[in-house]
ROSENU-649401 format. One record per residue: x, y, z of N, C-alpha, C, CB in turn; residue in three letters. Coordinates in steps of 0.2 Angstrom, whole numbers, plus 2048, in hexadecimal, padded with zeros to 3 digits. Glycine has a CB too. Example, Ala and Ser with C-alpha at 12.3 -4.5 7.8 and 13.67 -1.06 7.14 Angstrom:
8427E482783E7EA8278427F08278397EA82DALA
8407F58238447FB8248408008278467FD81DSER
END
This chain:
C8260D66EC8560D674C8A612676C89606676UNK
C8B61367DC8F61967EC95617684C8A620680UNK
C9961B681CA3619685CA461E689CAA61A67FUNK
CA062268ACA062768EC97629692CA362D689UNK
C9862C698C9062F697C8E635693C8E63169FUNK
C8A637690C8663B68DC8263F690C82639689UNK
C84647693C8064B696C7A64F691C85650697UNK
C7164D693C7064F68FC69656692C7064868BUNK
C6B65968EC65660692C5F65E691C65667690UNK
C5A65E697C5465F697C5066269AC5365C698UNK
C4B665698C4666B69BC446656A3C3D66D694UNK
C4165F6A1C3E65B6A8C406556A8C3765A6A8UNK
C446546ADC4D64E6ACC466496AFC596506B5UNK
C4264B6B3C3A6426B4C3963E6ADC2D6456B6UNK
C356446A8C346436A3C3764169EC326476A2UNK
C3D64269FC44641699C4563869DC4E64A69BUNK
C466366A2C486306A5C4362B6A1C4662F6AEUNK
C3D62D6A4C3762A6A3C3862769BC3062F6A4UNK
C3962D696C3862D690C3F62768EC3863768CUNK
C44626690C4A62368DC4A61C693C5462A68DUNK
C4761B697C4561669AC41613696C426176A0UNK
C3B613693C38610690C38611689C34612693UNK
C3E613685C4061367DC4260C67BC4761867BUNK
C3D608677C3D602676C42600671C37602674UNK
C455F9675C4B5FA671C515F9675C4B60166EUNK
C525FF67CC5560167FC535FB685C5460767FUNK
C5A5FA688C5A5F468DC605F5690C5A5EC68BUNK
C605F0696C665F069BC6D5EE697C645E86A2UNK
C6B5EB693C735E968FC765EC68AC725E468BUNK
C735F2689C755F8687C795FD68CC705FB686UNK
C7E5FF68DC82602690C8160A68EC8760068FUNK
C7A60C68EC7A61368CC7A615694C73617688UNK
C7E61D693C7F62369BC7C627698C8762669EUNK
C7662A69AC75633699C756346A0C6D636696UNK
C7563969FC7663C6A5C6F6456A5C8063D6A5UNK
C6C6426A7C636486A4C6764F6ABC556426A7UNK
C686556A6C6865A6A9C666616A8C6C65A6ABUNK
C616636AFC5B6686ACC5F66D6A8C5566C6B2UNK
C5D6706A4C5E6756A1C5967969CC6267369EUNK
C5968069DC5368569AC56686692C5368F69FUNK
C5D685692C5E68668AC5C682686C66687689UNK
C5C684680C5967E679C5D67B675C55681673UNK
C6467B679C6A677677C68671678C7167967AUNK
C6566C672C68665672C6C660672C67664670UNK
C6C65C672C73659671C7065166AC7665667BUNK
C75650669C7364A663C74643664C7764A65EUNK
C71640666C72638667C71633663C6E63666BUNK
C7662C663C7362765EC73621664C79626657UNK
C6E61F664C6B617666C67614662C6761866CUNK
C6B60D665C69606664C64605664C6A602666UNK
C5E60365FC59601663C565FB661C55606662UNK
C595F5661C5A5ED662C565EE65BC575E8669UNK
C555EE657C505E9653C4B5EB654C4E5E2653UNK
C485F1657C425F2658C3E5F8655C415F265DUNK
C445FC64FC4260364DC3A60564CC45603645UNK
C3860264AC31605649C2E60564EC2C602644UNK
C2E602651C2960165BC2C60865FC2D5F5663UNK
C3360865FC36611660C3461465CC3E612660UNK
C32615657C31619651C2B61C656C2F61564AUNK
C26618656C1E618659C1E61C661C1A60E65BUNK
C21618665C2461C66AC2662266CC2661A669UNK
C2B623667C2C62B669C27631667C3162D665UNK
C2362D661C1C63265EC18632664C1662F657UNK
C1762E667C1162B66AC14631674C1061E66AUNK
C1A631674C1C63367CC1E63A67CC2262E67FUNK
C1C63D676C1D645676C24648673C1D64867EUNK
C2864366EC2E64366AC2A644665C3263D66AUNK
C30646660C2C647657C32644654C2A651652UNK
C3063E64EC3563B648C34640641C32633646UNK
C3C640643C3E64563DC3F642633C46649641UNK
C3F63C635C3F63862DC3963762EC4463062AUNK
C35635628C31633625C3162C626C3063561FUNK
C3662A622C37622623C3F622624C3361C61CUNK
C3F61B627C4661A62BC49618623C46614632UNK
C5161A625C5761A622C5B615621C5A61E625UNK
C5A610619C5F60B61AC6860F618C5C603614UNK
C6C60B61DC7360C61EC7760761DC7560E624UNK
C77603617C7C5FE618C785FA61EC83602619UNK
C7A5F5621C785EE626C715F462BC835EA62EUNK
C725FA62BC6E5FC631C685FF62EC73601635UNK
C62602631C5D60762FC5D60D635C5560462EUNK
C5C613636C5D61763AC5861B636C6461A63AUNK
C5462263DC4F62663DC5362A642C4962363EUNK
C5163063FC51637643C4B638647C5363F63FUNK
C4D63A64FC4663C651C47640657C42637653UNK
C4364465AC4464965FC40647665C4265065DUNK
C4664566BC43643672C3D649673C4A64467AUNK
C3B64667AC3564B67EC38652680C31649684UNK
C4065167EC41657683C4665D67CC4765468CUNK
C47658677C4865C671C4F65D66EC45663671UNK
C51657671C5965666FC5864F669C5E653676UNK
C5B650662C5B64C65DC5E644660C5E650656UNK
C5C64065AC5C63865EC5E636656C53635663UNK
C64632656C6462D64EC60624652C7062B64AUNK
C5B623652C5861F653C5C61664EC51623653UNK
C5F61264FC6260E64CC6060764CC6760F64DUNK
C61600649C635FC64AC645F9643C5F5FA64DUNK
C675F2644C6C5EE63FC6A5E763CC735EC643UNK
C635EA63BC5E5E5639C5B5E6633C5A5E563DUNK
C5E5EA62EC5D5EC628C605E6620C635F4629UNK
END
């Protein structure tokens, strides 16, 4: 979750909606702010979201909607498991949940 909004650059702010609208996992009760703004530079930004208990279905997801996971297999942390992956628009993602 986020205490602030997150500005985050994207080549196609449709594509980038579309893509974090539909990140499984991700709901109304989540208080994430991005805020998607076009940008031609390859300056990403880093994000960590919740993704309820549903890591592997996001996992599938992001492969499947033009994102690439960057672990192999997801990461036990103590209570949590987390996965690096890369939105459609190429900003890194700690993909999480507390269901470990």
């Amino acid at each position: 979750m986020f205490n602030r909004v997150r500005r985050v650059p994207v080549k196609n702010r449709e594509r980038a909606i579309a893509f974090y609208s539909a990140l499984p996992g991700v709901d109304d009760r989540q208080s994430i702010a991005l805020s998607f703004e076009e940008s031609s530079d390859n300056v990403g930004t880093l994000l960590r979201i919740d993704v309820a208990n549903r890591l592997e279905e996001a996992l599938e997801f992001v492969w499947s909607n033009g994102g690439r996971v960057l672990d192999p297999e997801p990461v036990t942390d103590g209570d949590a498991r987390r996965a690096w992956v890369m939105d459609c628009e190429g900003n890194r993602i700690a993909l999480y949940t507390a269901d470990a």
